[in-house]
C-alpha positions as CSV (number, residue, x, y, z in Angstrom):
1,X,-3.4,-7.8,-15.1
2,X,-4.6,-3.8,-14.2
3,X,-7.9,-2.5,-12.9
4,X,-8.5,0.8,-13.2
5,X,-10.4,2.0,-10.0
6,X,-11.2,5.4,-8.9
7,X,-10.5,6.8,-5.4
8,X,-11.3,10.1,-3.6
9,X,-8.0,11.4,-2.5
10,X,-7.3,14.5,-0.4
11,X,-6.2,17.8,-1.9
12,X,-3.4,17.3,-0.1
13,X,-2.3,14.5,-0.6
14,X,-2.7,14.4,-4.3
15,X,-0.5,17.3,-4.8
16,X,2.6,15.6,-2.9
17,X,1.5,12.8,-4.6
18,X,1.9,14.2,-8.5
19,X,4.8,16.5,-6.5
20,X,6.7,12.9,-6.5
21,X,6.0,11.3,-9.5
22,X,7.0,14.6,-11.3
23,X,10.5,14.7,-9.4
24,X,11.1,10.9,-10.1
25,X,9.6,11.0,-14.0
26,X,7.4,8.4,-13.0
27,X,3.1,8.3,-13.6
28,X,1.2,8.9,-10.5
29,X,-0.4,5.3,-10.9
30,X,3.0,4.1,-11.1
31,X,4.0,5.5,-7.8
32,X,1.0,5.1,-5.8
33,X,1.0,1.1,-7.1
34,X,4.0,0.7,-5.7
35,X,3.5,2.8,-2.3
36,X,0.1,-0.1,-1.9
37,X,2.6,-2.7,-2.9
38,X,4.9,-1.9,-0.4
39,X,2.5,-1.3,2.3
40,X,-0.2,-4.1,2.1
41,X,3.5,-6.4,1.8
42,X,4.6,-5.0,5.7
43,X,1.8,-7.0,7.7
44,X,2.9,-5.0,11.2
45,X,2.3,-1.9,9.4
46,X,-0.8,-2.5,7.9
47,X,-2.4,-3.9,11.2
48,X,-1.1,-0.9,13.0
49,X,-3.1,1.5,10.2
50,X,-6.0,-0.5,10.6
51,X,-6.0,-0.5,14.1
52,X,-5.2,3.5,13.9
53,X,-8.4,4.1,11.7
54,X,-10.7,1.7,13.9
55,X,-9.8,4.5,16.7
């Protein structure tokens, strides 16, 4: 089941984002479901961003 939500990205970060997608013929929600996937799946990685953004 999907959920659209809406999140404040940076400039940045949205251009590399629909930079990607672009190259690889894939919808930006595609991509960036998959880059959350991926990340929130590594538990090591996730507690070291969170511990990054507590700092």
């Amino acid at each position: 089941m999907s959920r659209r939500v809406v999140v404040e990205v940076r400039k940045d970060l949205h251009q590399e984002l629909r930079k990607t997608a672009v190259l690889n013929e894939l919808k930006v929600y595609v991509l960036v479901n998959a880059i959350l996937e991926d990340y929130l799946a590594d538990e090591e990685r996730l507690k070291l961003l969170l511990r990054r953004l507590k700092n």
